[in-house]
C-alpha positions in Angstrom: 120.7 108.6 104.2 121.8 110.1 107.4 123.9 107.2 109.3 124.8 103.5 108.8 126.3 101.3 111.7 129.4 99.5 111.5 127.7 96.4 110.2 126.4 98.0 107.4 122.9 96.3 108.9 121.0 99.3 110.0 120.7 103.1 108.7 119.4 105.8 110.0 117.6 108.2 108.1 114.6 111.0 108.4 111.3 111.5 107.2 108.8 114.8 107.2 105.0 114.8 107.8 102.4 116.9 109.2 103.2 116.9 112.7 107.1 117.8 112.1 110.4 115.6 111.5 110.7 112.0 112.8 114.2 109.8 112.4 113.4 106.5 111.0 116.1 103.3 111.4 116.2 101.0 108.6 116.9 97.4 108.3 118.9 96.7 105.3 119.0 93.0 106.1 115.4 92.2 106.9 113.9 94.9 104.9 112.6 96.4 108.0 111.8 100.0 108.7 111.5 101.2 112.6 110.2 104.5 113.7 111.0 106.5 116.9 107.3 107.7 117.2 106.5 111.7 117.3 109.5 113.3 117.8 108.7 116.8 116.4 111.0 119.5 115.8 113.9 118.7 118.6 115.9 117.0 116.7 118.8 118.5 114.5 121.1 116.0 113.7 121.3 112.4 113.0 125.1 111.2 114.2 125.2 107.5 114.1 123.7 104.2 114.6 124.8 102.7 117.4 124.1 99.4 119.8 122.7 99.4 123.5 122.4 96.5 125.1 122.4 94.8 121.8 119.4 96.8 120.4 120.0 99.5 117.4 119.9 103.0 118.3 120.2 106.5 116.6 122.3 109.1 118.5 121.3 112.7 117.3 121.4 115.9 119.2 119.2 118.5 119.3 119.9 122.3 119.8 121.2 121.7 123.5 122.3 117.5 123.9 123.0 114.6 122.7 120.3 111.6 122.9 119.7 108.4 121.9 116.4 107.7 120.1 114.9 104.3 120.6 113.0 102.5 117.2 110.2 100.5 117.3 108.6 98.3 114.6 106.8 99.6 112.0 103.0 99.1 112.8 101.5 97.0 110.4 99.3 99.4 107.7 94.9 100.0 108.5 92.8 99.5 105.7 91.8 102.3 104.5 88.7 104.0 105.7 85.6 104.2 104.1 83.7 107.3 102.9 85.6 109.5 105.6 84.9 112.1 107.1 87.0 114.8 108.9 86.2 116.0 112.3 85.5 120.2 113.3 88.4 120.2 115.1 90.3 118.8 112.5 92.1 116.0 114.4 90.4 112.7 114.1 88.6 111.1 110.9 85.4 109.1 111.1 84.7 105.9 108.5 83.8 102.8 107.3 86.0 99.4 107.1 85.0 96.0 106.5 82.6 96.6 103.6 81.1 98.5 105.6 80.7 96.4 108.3 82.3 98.4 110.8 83.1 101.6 112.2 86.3 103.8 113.5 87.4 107.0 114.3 91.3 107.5 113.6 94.0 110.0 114.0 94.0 112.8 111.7 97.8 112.4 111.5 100.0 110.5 109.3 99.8 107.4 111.7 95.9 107.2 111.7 95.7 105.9 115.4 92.5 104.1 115.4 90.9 106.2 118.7 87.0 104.2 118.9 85.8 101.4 116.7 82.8 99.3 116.9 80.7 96.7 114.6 77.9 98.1 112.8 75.2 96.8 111.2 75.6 97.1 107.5 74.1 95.1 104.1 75.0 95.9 100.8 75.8 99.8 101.4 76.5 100.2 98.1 73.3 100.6 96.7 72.2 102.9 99.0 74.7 105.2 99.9 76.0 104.6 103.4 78.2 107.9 105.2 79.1 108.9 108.3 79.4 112.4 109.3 80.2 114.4 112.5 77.8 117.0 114.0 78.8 120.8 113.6 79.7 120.4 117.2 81.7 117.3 117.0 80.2 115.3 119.7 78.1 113.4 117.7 78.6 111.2 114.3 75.5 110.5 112.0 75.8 107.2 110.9 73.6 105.9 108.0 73.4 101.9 108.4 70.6 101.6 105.9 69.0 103.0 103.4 66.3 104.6 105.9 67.6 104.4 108.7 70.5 106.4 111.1 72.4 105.7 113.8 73.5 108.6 115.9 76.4 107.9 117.8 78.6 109.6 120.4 82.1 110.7 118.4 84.4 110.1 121.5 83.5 106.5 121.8 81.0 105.8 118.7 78.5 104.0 121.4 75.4 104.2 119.9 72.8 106.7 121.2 69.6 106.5 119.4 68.7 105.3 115.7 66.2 107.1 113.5 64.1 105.0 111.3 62.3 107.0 109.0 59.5 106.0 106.3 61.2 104.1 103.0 62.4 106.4 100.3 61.0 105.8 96.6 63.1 104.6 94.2 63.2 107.2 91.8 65.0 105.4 89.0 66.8 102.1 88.7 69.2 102.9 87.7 70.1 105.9 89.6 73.0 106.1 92.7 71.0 105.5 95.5 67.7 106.2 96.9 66.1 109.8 98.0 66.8 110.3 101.2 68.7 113.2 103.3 68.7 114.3 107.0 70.0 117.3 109.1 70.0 119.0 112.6 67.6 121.6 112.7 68.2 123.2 116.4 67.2 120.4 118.6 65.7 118.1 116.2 67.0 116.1 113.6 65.2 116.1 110.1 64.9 113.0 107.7 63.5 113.6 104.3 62.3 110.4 102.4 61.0 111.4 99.0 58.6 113.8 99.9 57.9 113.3 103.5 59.7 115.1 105.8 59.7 113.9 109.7 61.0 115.7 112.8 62.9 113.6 115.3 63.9 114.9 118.9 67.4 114.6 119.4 67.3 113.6 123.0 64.4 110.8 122.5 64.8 109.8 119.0 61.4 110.1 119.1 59.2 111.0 116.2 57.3 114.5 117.1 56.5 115.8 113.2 55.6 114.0 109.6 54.4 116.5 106.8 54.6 115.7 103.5 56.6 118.7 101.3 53.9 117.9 98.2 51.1 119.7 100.5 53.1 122.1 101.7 55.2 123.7 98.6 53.1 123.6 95.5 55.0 122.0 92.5 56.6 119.1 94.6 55.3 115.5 93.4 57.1 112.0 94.1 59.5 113.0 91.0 60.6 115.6 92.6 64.6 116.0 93.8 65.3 117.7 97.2 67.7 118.8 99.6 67.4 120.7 103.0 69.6 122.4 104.7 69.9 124.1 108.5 68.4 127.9 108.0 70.5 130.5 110.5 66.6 130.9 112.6 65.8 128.7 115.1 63.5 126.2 114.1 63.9 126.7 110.5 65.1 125.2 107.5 65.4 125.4 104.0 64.1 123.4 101.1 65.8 123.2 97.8 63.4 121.8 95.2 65.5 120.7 91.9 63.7 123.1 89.2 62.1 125.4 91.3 63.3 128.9 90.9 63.1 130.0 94.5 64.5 127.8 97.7 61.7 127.9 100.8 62.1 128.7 104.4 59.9 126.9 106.2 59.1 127.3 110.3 59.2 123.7 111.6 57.3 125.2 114.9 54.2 126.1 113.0 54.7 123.9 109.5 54.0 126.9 107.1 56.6 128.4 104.6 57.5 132.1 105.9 59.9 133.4 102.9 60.9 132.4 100.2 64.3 133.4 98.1 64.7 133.3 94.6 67.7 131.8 93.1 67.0 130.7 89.6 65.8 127.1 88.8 69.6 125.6 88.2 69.9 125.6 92.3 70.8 121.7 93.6 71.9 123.2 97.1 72.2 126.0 99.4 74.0 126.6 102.9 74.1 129.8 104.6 76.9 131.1 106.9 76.4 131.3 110.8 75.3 134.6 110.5 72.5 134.6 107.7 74.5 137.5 105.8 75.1 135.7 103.1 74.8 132.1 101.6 76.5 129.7 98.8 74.4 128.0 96.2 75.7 124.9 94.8 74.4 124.6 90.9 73.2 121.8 88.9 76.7 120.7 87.3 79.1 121.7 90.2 79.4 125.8 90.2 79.3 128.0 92.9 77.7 131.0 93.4 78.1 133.9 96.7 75.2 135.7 97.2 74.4 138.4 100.0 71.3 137.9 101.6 69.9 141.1 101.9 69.4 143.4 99.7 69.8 140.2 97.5 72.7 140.3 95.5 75.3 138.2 94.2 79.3 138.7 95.2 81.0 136.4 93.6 81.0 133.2 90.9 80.5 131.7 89.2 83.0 129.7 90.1 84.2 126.8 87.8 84.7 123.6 90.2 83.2 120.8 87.6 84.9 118.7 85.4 84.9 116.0 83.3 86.3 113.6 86.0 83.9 114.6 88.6 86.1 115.5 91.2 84.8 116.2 94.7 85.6 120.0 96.3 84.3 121.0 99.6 82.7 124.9 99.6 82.4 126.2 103.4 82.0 129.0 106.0 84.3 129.3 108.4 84.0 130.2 111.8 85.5 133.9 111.5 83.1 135.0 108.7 85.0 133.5 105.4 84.5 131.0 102.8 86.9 128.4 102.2 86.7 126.8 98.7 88.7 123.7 98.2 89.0 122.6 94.5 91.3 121.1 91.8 94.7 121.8 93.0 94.0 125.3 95.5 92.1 125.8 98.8 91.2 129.5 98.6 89.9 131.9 101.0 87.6 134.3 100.2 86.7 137.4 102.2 83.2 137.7 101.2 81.9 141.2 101.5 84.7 142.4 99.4 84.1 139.1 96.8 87.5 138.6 96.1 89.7 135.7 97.6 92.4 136.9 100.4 94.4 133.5 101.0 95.2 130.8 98.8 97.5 127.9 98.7 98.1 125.9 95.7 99.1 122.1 95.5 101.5 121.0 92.7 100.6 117.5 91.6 103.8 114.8 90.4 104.2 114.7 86.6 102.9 110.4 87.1 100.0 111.1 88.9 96.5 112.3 87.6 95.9 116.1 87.8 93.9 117.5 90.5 92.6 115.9 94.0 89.2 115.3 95.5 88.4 117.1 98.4 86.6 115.5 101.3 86.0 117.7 104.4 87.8 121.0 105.9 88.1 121.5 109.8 86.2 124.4 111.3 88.5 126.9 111.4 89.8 125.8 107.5 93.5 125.1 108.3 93.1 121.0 108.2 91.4 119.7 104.9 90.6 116.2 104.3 91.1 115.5 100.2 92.7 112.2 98.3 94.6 111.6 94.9 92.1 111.5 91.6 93.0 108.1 91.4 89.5 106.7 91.7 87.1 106.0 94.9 89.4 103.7 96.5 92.4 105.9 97.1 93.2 106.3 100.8 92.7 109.8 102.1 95.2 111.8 103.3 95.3 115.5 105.6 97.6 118.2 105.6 97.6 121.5 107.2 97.4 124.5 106.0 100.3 125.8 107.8 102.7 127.8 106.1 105.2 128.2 108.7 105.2 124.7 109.1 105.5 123.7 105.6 108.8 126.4 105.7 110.3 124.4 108.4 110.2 121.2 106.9 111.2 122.2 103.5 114.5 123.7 105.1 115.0 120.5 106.9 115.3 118.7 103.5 117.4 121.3 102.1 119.4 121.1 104.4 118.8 125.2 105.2 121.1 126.1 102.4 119.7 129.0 100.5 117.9 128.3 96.6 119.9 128.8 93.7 118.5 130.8 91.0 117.6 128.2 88.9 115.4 126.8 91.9 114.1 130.2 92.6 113.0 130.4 88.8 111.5 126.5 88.9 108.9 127.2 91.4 106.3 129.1 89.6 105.9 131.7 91.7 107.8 135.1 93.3 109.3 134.4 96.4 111.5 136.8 99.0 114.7 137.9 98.2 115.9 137.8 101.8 116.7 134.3 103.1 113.9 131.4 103.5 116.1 129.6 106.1 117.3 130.2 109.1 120.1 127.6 110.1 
């Protein structure tokens, strides 16, 4: 507690999130809490609590003057987003409210500033898997509103552009997740897979221009059959995963025929290949990960242990500058990939009541915003941080008042850290 009035009514006091420091005025009679909105780093001090014009206020000062900082209510909490999804550029998230019955696009920051929203049309998602997912460029969002069918909308506003109806998946099993049914952007199409047919949509028409089914064109593949397919770093191209199969197939969507093929071993459920085509990550049956040079064919690293018993989600992705960013149980590593070995790493301690580990949900495009929640089960709300260092430092200090650690504190943290001062009054 920083301040209290007169009356003993309101305090003033300050909080820390991703953006920087905020001071935040409390209403001990009403039970109120009031906010002064993004304030960032300018302010060092909280004085008082004073009245203007009858209305609280918190004087502070910042390295220069002396200001008073106007509170406003407390906005009343969102609902929590649906199946989220994080944007490339890190600063808005994309979901699902209402059961599903609409869509938003929020803030990426702690106050999740609903930016576009609109109704969607939406039956018992559930039991067919409805997500929403941005483009790799960020302008558009895929939205699945049924179990064949997308929506692909424009990401600043979420106005629908075109919807892709595709031919009706099997069910495989009855009691499986959901239905067999994937998509992706391959150059200017966008490719639905329904079992085993495969159709190619222009992006600008939403037209179809392509339907080949996969069981005449890769030998092995029947209506049992488990796939995935994934963007190939060749125009026009793409790759096919078949669950079992020991090789993964490149196939030329301008002529139909499969043009390489690269063998993986038959635990493969999923492959993605960096901008580049130097080297890809293969995703096994039972959550490892593998890094593997393209050519000659070798592997660099793995595998690396991201399963568990509670199924946790972790996010495995190239980066824009040529790395792979690995975000599991309680790390987000960094791993330069022609030397194998992992460069950067930051590690997330977890409070001694909650369950161990997080769930990863998305990373930005450049790595340093990741989109994860608490292990406490499907319905925890999200939440993003930064991977920011320096930041981190800054705020730390503010709660410590920049005093130096003792060195029992030093020793407590689990890990070495500089001799010469952390903080910088």
């Amino acid at each position: 507690m920083a301040a209290v009035d007169d009356s003993g009514r309101w305090a003033a006091t300050s909080e820390y999130f991703t953006g920087g420091f905020r001071p935040v005025l409390l209403d001990l009679k009403n039970d109120r809490r009031l906010y002064s909105g993004k304030t960032g780093d300018s302010i060092q001090t909280i004085h008082k609590v004073v009245s203007v014009h009858g209305a609280p206020m918190i004087l502070a000062s910042t390295e220069k003057n002396v200001i008073y900082v106007p509170a406003l209510p407390e906005s009343a909490p969102t609902e929590p987003l649906i199946n989220p999804a994080l944007s490339p550029d890190g600063k808005s998230v994309v979901g699902l409210t209402d059961n599903g019955k609409r869509i938003e696009r929020r803030a990426s920051d702690e106050h999740g500033e609903v930016l576009a929203g609109t109704e969607r049309p939406a039956d018992d998602h559930n039991n067919w898997g409805a997500k929403v997912t941005f483009s790799a460029d960020g302008k558009t969002v895929y939205d699945r509103v049924g179990k064949n069918t997308v929506v692909l909308r424009r990401a600043s506003d979420l106005r629908p552009l075109r919807t892709i109806n595709a031919t009706d998946p099997p069910v495989t099993d009855p009691d499986a997740e959901g239905l067999e049914f994937s998509y992706a952007r391959i150059g200017d199409s966008l490719v639905t897979v329904s079992g085993t047919v495969l159709q190619q949509w222009d992006w600008e028409t939403g037209r179809q221009s392509a339907r080949k089914d996969l069981s005449r064109l890769i030998t092995g593949v029947s209506a049992k059959s488990t796939l995935s397919i994934t963007r190939y770093p060749k125009p026009g191209h793409l790759a096919v995963v078949v669950w079992g199969d020991p090789k993964v197939r490149i196939v030329d969507t301008t002529t139909w025929r499969q043009v390489k093929t690269i063998r993986t071993g038959s635990h493969t459920a999923a492959i993605q290949f960096d901008p580049a085509g130097e080297y890809f990550v293969l995703n096994r049956r039972g959550g490892n990960i593998e890094l593997w040079q393209s050519s000659p064919l070798r592997k660099r690293l793995g595998p690396i242990f991201t399963s568990d018993v509670n199924r946790r989600l972790f996010v495995p992705w190239f980066l824009r500058d040529g790395r792979f960013l690995l975000a599991s149980h309680t790390s987000v590593n960094f791993y330069d990939v022609g030397k194998g070995r992992s460069e950067d790493a930051y590690t997330f301690g977890v409070p001694d009541d909650a369950p161990t580990g997080y769930s990863y949900l998305g990373a930005s495009a450049d790595g340093r915003t990741i989109l994860f929640r608490d292990d406490g089960g499907l319905n925890t709300e999200y939440r993003t941080i930064q991977l920011d260092a320096a930041l981190w430092s800054r705020q730390l200090c503010r709660v410590t008042g920049y005093r130096e650690f003792t060195t029992t504190e030093r020793e407590s943290l689990g890990i070495a850290i500089p001799g010469a001062p952390l903080c910088q009054g």
